[in-house]
PDB file of the backbone (N, CA, C, O) and the ligand in Angstrom, with CONECT records:
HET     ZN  A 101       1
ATOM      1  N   UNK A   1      46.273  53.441 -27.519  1.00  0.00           N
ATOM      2  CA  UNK A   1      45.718  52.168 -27.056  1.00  0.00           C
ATOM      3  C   UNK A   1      46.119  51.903 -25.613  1.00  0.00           C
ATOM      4  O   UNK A   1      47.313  52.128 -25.415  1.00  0.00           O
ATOM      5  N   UNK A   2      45.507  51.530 -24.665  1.00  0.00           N
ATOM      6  CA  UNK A   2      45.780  51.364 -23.551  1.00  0.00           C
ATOM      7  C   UNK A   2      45.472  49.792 -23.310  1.00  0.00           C
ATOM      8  O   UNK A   2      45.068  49.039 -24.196  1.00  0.00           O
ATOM      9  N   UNK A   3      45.698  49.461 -22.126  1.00  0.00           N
ATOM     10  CA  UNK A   3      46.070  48.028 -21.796  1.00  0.00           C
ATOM     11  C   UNK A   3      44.751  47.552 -21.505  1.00  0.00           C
ATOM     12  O   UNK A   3      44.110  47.903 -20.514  1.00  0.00           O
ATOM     13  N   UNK A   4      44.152  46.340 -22.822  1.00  0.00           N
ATOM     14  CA  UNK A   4      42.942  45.855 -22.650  1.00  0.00           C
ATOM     15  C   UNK A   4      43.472  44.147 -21.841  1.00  0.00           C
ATOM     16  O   UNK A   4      43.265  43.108 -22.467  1.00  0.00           O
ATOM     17  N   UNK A   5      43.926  44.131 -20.887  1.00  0.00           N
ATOM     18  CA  UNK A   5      43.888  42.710 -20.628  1.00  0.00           C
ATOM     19  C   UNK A   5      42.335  41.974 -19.934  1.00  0.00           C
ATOM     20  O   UNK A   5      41.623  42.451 -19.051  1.00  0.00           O
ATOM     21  N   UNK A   6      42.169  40.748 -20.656  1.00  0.00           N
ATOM     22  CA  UNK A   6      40.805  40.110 -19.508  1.00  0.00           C
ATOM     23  C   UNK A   6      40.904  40.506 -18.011  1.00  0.00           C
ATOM     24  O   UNK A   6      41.964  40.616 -17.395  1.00  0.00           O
ATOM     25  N   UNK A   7      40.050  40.644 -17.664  1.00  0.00           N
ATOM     26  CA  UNK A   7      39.608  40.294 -16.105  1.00  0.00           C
ATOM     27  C   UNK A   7      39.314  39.171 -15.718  1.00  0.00           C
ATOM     28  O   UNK A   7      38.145  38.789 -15.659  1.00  0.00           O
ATOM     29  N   UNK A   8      40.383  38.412 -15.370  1.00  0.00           N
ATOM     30  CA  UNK A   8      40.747  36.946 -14.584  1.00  0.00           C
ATOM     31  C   UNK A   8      39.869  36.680 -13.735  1.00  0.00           C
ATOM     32  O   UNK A   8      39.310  35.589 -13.622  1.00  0.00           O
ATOM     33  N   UNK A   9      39.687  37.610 -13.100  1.00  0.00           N
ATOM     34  CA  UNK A   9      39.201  36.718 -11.711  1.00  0.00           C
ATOM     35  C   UNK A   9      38.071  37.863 -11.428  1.00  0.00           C
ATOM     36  O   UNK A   9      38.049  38.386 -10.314  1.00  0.00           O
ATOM     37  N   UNK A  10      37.168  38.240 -12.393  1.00  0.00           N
ATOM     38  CA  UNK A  10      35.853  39.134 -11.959  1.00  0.00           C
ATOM     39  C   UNK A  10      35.001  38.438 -11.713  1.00  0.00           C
ATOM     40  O   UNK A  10      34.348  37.727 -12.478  1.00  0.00           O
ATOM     41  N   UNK A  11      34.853  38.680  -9.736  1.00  0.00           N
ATOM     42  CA  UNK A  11      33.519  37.231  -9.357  1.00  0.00           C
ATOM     43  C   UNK A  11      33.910  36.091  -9.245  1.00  0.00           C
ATOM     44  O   UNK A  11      33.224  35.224  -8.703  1.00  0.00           O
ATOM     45  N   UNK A  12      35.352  35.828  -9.848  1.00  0.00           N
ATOM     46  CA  UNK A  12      36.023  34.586  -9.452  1.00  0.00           C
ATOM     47  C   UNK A  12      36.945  34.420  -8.553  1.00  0.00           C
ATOM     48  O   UNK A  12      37.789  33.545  -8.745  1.00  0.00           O
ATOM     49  N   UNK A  13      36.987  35.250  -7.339  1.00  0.00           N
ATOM     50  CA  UNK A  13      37.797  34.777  -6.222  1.00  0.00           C
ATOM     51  C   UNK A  13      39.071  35.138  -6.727  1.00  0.00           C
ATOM     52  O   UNK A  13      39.294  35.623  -7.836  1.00  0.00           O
ATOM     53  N   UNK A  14      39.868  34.875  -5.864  1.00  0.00           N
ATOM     54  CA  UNK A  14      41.499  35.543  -6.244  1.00  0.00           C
ATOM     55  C   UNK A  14      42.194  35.452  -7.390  1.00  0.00           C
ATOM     56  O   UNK A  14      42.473  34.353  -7.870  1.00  0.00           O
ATOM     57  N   UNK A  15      42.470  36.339  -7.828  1.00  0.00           N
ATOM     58  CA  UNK A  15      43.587  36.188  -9.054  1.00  0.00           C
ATOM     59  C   UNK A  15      45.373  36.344  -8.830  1.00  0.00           C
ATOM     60  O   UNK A  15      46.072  37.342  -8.654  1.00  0.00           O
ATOM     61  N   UNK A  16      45.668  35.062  -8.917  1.00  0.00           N
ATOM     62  CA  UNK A  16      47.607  35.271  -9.158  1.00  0.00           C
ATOM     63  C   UNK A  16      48.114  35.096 -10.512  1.00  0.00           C
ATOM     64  O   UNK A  16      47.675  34.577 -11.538  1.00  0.00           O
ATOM     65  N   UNK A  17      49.282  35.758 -10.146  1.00  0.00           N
ATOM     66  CA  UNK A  17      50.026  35.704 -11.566  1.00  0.00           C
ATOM     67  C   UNK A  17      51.124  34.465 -11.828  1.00  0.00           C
ATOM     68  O   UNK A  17      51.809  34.414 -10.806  1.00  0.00           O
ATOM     69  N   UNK A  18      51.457  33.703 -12.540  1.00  0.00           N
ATOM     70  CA  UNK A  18      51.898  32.833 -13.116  1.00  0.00           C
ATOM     71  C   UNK A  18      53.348  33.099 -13.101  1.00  0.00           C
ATOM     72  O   UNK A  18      53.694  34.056 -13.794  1.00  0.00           O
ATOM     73  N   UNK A  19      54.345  32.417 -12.416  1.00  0.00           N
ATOM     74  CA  UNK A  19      56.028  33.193 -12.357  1.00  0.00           C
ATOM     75  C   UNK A  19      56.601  32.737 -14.177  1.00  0.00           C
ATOM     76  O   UNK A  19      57.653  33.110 -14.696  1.00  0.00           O
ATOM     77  N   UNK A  20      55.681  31.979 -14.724  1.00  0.00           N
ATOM     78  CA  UNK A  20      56.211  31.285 -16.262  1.00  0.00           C
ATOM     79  C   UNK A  20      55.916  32.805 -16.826  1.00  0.00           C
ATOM     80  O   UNK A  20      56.746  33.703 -16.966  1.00  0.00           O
ATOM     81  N   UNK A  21      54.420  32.846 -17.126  1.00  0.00           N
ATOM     82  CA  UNK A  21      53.854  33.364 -18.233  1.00  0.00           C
ATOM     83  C   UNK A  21      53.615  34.792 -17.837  1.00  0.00           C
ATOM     84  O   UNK A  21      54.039  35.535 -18.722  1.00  0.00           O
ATOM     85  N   UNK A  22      53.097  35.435 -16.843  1.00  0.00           N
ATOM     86  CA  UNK A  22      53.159  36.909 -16.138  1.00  0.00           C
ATOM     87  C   UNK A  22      51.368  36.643 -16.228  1.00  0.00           C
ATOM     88  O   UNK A  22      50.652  37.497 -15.707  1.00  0.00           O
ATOM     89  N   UNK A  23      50.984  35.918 -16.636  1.00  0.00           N
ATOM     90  CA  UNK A  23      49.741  36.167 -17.268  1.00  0.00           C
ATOM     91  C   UNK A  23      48.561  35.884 -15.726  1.00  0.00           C
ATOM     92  O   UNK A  23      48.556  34.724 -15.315  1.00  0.00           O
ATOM     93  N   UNK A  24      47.790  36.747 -15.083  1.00  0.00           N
ATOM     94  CA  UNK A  24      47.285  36.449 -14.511  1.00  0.00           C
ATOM     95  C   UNK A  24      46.187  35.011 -14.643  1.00  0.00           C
ATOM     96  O   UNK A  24      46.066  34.406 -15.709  1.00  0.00           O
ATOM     97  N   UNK A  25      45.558  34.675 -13.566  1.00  0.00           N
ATOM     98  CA  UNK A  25      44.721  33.200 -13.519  1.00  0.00           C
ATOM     99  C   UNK A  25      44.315  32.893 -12.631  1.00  0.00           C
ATOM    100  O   UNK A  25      45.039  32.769 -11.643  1.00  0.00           O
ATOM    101  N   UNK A  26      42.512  32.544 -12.567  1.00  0.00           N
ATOM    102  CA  UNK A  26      42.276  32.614 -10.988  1.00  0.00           C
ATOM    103  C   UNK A  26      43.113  30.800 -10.764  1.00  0.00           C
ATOM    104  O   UNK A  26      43.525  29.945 -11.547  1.00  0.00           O
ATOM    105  N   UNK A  27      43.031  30.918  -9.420  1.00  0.00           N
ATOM    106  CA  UNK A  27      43.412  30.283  -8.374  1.00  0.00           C
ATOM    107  C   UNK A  27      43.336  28.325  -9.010  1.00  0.00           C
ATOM    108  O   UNK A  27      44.142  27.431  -8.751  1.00  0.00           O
ATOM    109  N   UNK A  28      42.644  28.287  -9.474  1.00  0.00           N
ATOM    110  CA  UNK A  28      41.670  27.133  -9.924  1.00  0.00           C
ATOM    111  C   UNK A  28      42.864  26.825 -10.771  1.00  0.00           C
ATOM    112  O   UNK A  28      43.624  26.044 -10.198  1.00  0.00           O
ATOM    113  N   UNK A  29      43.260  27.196 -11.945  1.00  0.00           N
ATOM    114  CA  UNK A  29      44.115  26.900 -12.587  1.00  0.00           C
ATOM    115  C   UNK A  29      45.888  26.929 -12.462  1.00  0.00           C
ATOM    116  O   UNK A  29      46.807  26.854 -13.278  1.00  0.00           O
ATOM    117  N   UNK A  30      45.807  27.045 -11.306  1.00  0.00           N
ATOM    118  CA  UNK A  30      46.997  27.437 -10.909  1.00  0.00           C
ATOM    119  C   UNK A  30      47.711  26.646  -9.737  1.00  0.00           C
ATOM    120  O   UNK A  30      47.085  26.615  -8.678  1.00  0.00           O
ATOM    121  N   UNK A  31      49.244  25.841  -9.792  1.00  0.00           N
ATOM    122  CA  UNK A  31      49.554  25.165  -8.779  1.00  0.00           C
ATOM    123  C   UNK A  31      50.302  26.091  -8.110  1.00  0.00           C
ATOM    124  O   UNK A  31      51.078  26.938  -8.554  1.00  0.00           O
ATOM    125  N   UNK A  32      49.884  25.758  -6.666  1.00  0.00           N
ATOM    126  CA  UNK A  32      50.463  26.859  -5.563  1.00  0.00           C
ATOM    127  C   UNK A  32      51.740  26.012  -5.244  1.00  0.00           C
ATOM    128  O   UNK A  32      51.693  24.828  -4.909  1.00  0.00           O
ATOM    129  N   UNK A  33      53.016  26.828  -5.401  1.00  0.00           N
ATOM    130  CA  UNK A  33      54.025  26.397  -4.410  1.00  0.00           C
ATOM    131  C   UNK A  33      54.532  27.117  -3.659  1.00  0.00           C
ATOM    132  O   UNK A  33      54.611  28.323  -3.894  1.00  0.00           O
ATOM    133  N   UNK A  34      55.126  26.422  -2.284  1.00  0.00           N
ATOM    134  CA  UNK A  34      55.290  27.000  -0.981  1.00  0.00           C
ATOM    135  C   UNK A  34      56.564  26.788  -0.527  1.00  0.00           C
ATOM    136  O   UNK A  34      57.136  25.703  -0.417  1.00  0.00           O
ATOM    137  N   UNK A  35      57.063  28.105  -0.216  1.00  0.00           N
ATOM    138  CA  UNK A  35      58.629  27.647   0.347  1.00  0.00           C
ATOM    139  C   UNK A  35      58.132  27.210   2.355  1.00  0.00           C
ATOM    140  O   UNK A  35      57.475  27.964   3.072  1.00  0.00           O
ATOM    141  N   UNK A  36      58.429  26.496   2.574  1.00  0.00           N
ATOM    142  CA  UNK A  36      57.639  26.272   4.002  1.00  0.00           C
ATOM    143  C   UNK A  36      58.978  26.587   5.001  1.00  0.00           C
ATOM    144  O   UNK A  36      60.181  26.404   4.813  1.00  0.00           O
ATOM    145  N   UNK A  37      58.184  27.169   6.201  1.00  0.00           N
ATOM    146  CA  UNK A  37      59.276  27.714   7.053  1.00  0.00           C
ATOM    147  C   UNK A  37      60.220  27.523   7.331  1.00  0.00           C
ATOM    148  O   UNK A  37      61.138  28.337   7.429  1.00  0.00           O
ATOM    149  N   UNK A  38      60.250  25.875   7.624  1.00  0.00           N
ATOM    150  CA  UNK A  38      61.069  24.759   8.181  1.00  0.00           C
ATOM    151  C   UNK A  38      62.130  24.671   6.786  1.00  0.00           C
ATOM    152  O   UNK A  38      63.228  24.128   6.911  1.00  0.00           O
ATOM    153  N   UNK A  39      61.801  25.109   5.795  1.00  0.00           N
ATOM    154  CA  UNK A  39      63.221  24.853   4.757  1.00  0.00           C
ATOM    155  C   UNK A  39      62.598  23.684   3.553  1.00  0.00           C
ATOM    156  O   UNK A  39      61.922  22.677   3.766  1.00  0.00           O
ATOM    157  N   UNK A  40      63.103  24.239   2.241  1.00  0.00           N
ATOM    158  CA  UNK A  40      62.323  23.330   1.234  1.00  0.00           C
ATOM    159  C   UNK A  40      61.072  23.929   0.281  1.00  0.00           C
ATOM    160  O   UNK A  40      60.321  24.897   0.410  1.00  0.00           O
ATOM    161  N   UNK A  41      61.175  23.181  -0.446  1.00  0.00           N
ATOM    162  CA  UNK A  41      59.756  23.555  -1.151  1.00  0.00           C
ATOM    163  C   UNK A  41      58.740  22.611  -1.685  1.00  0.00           C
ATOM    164  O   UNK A  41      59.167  21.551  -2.143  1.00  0.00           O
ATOM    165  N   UNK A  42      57.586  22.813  -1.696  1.00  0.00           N
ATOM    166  CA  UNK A  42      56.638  21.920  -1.579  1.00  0.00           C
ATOM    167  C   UNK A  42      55.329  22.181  -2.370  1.00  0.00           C
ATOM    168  O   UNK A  42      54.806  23.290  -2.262  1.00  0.00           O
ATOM    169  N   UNK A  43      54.755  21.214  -3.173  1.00  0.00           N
ATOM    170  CA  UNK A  43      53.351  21.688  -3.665  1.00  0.00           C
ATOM    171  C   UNK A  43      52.347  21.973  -2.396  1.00  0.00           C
ATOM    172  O   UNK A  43      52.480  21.479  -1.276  1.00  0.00           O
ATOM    173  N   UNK A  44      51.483  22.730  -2.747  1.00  0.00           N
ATOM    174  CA  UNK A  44      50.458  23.185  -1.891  1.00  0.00           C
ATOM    175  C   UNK A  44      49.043  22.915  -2.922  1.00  0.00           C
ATOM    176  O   UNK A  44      48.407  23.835  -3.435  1.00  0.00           O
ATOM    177  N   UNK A  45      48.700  21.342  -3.098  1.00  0.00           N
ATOM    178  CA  UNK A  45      47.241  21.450  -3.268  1.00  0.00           C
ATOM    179  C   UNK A  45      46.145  22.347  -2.784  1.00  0.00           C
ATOM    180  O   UNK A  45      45.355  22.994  -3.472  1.00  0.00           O
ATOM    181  N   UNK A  46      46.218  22.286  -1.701  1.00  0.00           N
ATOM    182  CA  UNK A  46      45.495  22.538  -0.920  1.00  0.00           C
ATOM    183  C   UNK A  46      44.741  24.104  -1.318  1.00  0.00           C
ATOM    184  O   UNK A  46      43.576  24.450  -1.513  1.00  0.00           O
ATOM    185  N   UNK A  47      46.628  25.111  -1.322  1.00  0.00           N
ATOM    186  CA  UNK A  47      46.161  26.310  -1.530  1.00  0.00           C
ATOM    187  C   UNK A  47      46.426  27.144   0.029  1.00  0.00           C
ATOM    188  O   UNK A  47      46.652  28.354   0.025  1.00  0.00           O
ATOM    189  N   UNK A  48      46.366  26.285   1.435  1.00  0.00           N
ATOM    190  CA  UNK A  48      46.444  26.960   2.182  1.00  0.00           C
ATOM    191  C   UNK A  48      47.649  26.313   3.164  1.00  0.00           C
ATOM    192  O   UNK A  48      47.335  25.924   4.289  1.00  0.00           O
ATOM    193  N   UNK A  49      48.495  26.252   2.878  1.00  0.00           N
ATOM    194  CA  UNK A  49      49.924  25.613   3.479  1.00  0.00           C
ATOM    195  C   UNK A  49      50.472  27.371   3.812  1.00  0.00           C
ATOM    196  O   UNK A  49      50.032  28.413   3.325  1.00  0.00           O
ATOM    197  N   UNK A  50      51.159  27.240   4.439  1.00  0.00           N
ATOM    198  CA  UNK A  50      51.731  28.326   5.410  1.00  0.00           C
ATOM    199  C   UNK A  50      52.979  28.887   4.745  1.00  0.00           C
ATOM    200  O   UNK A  50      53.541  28.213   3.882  1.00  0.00           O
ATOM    201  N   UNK A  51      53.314  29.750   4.999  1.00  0.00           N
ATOM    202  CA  UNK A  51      54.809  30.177   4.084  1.00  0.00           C
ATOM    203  C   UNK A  51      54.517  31.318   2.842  1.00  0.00           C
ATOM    204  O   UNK A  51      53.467  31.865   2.505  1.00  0.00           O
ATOM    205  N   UNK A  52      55.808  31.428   2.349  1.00  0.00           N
ATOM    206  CA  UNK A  52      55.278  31.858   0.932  1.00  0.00           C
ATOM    207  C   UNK A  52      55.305  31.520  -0.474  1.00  0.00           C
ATOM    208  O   UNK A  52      56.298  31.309  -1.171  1.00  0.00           O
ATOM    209  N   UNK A  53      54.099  31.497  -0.794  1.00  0.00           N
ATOM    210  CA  UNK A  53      53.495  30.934  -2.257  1.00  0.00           C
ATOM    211  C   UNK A  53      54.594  31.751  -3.399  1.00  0.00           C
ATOM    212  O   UNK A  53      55.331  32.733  -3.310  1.00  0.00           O
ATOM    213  N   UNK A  54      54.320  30.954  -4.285  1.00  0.00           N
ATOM    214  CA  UNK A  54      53.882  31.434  -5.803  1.00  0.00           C
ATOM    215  C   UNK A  54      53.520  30.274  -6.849  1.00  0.00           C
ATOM    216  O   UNK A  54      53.760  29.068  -6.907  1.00  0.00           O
ATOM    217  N   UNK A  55      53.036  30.920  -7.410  1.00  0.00           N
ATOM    218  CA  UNK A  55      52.033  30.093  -8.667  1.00  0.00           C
ATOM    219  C   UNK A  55      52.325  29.997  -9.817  1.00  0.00           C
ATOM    220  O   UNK A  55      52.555  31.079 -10.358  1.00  0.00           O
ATOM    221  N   UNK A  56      52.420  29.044 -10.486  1.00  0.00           N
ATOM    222  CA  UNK A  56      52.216  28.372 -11.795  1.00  0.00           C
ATOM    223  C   UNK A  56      51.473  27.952 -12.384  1.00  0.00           C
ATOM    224  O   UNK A  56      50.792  27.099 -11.815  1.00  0.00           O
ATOM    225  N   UNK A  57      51.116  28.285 -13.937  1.00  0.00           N
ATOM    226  CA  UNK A  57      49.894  27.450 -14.685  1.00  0.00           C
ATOM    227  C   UNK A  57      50.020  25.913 -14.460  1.00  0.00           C
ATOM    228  O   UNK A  57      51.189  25.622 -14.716  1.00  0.00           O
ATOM    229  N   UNK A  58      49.372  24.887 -14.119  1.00  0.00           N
ATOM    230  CA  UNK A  58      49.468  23.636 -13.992  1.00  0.00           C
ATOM    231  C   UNK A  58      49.249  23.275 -15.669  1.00  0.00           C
ATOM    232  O   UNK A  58      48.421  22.382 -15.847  1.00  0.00           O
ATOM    233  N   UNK A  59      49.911  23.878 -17.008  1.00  0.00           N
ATOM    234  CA  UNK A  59      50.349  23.150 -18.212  1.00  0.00           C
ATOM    235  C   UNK A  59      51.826  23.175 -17.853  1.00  0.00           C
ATOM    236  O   UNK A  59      52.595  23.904 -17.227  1.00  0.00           O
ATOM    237  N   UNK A  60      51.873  21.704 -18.746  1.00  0.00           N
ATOM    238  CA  UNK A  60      53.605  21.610 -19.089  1.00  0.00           C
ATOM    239  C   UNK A  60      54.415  22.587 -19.814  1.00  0.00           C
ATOM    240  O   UNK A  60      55.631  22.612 -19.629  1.00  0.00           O
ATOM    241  N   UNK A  61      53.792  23.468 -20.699  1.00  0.00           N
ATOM    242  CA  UNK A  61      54.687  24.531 -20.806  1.00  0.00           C
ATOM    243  C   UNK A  61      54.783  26.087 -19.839  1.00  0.00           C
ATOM    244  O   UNK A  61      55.400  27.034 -20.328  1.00  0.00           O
ATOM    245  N   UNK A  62      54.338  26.173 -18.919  1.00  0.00           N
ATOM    246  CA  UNK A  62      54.419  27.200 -17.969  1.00  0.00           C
ATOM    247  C   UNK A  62      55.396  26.340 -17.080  1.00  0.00           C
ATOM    248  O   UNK A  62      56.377  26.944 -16.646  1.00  0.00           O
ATOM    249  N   UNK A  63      55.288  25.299 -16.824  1.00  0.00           N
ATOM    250  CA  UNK A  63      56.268  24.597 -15.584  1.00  0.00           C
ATOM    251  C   UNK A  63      57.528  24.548 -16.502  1.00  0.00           C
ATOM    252  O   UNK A  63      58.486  24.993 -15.870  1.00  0.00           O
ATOM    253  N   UNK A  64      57.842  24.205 -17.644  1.00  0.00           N
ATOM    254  CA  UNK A  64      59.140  24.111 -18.588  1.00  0.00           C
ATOM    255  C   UNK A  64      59.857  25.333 -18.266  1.00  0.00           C
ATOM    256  O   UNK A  64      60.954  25.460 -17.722  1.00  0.00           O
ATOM    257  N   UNK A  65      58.898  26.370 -18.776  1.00  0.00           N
ATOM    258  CA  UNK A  65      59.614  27.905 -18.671  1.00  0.00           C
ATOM    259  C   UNK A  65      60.081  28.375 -17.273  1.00  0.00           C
ATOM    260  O   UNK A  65      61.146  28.943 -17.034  1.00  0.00           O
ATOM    261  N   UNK A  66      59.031  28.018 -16.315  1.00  0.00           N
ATOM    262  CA  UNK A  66      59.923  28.336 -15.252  1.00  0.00           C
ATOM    263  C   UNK A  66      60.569  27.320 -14.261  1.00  0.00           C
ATOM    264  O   UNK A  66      60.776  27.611 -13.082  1.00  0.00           O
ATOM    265  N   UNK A  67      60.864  26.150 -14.793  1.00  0.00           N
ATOM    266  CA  UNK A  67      61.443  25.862 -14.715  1.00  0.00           C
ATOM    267  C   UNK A  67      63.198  26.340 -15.120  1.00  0.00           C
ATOM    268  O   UNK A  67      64.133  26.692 -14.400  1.00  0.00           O
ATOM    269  N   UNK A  68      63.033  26.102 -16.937  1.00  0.00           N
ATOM    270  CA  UNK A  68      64.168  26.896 -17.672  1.00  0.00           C
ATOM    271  C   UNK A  68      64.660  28.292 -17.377  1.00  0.00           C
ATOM    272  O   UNK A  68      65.596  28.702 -18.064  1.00  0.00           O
ATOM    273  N   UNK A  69      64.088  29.174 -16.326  1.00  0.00           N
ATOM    274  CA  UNK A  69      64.334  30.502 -16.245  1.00  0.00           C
ATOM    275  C   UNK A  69      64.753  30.747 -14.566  1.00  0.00           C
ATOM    276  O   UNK A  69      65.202  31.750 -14.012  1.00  0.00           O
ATOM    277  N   UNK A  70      64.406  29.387 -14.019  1.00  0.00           N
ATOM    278  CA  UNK A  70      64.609  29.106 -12.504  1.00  0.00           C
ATOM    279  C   UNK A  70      63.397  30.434 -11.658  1.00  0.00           C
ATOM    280  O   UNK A  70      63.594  30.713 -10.475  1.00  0.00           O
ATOM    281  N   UNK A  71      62.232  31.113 -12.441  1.00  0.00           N
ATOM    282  CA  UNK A  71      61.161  31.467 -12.191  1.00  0.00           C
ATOM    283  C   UNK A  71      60.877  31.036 -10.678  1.00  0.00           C
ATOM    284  O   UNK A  71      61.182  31.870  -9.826  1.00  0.00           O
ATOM    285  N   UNK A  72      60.496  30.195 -10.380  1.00  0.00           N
ATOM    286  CA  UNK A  72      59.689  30.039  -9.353  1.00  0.00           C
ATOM    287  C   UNK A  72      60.755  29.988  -7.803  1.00  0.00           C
ATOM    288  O   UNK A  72      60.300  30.055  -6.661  1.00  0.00           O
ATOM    289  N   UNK A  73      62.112  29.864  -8.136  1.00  0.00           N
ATOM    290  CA  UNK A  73      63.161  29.683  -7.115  1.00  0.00           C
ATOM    291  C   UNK A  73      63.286  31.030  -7.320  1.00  0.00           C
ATOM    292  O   UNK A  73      63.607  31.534  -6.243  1.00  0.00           O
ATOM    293  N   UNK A  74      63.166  32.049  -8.373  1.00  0.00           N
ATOM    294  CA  UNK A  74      63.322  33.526  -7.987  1.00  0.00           C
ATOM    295  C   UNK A  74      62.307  33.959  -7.027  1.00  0.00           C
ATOM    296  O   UNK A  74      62.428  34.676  -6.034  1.00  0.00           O
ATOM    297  N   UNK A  75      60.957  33.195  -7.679  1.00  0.00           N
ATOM    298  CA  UNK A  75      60.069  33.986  -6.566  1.00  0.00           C
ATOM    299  C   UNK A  75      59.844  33.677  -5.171  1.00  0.00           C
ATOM    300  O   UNK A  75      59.349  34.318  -4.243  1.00  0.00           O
ATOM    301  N   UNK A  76      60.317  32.582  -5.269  1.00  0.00           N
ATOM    302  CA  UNK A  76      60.272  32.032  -3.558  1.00  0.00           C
ATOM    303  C   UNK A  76      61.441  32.290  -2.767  1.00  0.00           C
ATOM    304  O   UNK A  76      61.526  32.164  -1.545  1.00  0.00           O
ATOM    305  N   UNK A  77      62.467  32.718  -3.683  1.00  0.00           N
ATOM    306  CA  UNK A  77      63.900  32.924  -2.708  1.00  0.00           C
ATOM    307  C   UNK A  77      64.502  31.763  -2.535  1.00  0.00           C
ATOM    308  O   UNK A  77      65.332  31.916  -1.638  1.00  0.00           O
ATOM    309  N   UNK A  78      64.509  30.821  -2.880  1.00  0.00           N
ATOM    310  CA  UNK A  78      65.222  29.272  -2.649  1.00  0.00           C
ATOM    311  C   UNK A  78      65.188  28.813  -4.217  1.00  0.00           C
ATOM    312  O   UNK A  78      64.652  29.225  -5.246  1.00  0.00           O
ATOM    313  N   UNK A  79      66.428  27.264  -3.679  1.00  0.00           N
ATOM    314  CA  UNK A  79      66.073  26.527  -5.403  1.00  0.00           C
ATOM    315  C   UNK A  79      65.460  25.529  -4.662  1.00  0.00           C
ATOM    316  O   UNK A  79      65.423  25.017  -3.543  1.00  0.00           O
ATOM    317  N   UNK A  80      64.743  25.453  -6.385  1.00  0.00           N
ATOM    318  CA  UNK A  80      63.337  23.867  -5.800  1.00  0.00           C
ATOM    319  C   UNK A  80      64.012  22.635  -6.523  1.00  0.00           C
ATOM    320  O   UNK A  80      64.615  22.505  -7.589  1.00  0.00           O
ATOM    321  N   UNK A  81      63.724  21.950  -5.689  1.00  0.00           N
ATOM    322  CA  UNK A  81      64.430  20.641  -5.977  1.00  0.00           C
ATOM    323  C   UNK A  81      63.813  19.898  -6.822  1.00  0.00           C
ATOM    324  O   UNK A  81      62.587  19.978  -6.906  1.00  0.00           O
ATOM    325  N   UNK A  82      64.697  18.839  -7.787  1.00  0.00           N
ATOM    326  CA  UNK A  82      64.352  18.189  -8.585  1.00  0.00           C
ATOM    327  C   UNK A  82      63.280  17.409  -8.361  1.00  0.00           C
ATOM    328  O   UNK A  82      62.534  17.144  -9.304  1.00  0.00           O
ATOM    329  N   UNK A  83      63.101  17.056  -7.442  1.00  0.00           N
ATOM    330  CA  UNK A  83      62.385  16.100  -6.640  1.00  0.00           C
ATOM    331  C   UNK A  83      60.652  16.848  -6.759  1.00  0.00           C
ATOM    332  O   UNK A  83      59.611  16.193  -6.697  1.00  0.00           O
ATOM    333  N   UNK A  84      60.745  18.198  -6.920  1.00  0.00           N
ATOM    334  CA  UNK A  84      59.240  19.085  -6.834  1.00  0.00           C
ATOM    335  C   UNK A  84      58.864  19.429  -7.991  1.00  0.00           C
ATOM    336  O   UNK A  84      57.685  19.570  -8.316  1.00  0.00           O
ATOM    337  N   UNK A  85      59.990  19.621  -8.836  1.00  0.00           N
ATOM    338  CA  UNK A  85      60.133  19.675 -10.030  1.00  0.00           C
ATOM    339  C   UNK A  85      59.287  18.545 -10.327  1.00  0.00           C
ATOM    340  O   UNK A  85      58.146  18.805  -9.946  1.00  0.00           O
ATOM    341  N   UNK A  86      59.394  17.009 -11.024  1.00  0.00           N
ATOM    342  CA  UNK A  86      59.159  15.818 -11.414  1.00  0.00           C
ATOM    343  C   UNK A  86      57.665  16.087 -10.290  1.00  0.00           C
ATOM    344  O   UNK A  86      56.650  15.535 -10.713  1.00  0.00           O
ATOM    345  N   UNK A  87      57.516  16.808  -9.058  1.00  0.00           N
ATOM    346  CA  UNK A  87      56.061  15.719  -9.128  1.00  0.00           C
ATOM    347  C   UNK A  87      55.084  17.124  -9.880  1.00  0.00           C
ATOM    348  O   UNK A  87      53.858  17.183  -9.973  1.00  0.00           O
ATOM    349  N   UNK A  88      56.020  18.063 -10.300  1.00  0.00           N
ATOM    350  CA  UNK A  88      54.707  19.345 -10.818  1.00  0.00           C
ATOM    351  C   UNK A  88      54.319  18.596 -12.496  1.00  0.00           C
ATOM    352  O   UNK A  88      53.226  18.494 -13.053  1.00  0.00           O
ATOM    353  N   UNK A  89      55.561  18.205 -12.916  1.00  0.00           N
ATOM    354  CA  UNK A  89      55.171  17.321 -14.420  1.00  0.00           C
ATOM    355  C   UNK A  89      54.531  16.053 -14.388  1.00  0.00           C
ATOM    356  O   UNK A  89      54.234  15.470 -15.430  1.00  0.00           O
ATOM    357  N   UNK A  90      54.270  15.531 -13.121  1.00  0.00           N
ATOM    358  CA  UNK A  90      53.967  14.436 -13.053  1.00  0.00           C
ATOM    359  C   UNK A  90      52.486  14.170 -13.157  1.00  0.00           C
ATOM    360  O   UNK A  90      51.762  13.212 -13.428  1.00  0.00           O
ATOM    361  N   UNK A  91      52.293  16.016 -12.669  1.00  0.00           N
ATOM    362  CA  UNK A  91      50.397  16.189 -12.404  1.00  0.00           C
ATOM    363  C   UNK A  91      49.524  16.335 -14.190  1.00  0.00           C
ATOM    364  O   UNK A  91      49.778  16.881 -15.263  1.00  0.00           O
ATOM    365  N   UNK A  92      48.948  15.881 -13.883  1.00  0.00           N
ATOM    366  CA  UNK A  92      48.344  16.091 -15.584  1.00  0.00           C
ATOM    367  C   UNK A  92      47.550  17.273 -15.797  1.00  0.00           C
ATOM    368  O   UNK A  92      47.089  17.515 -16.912  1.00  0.00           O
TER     369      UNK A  92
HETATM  370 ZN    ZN A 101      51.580  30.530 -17.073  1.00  0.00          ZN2+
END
């Protein structure tokens, strides 16, 4: 058996992977965060804030897990502050 995973993002523009779940997801479903040059970390609605990203499923259990696994401060190289934390749960 070889590796049948979906194709995320066929025709749908970029696909990232999720630092919670590993599980790829296009862009759409996914909150971008940005360690920004100047120091800190920050949501990136937008998608195009400067620095370097990584992504999370915008459900409360992908933000729990990496939260609980400190996921997203691995992938950005910094810790994210409580403060970024509370506004990623805050988003519905
Ligand atoms: Zn996820």
């Amino acid at each position: 058996m070889g590796k049948s995973r979906p194709k995320a993002g066929d025709g749908a523009g970029p696909v990232r992977t999720c630092v919670a779940c590993r599980q790829e997801a296009g862009k759409r479903e996914l909150i971008r965060v940005v360690r920004r040059p100047e120091g800190g970390v920050a949501l990136d609605p937008t998608g195009r804030a400067s620095g370097r990203g990584a992504y999370v499923h915008a459900t409360a259990e992908c933000i729990e897990v990496a939260r609980k696994r400190r996921a997203l401060d691995r992938a950005l190289g910094t810790a994210v502050e409580p403060a970024v934390w509370s506004e990623l749960t805050r988003r519905p």
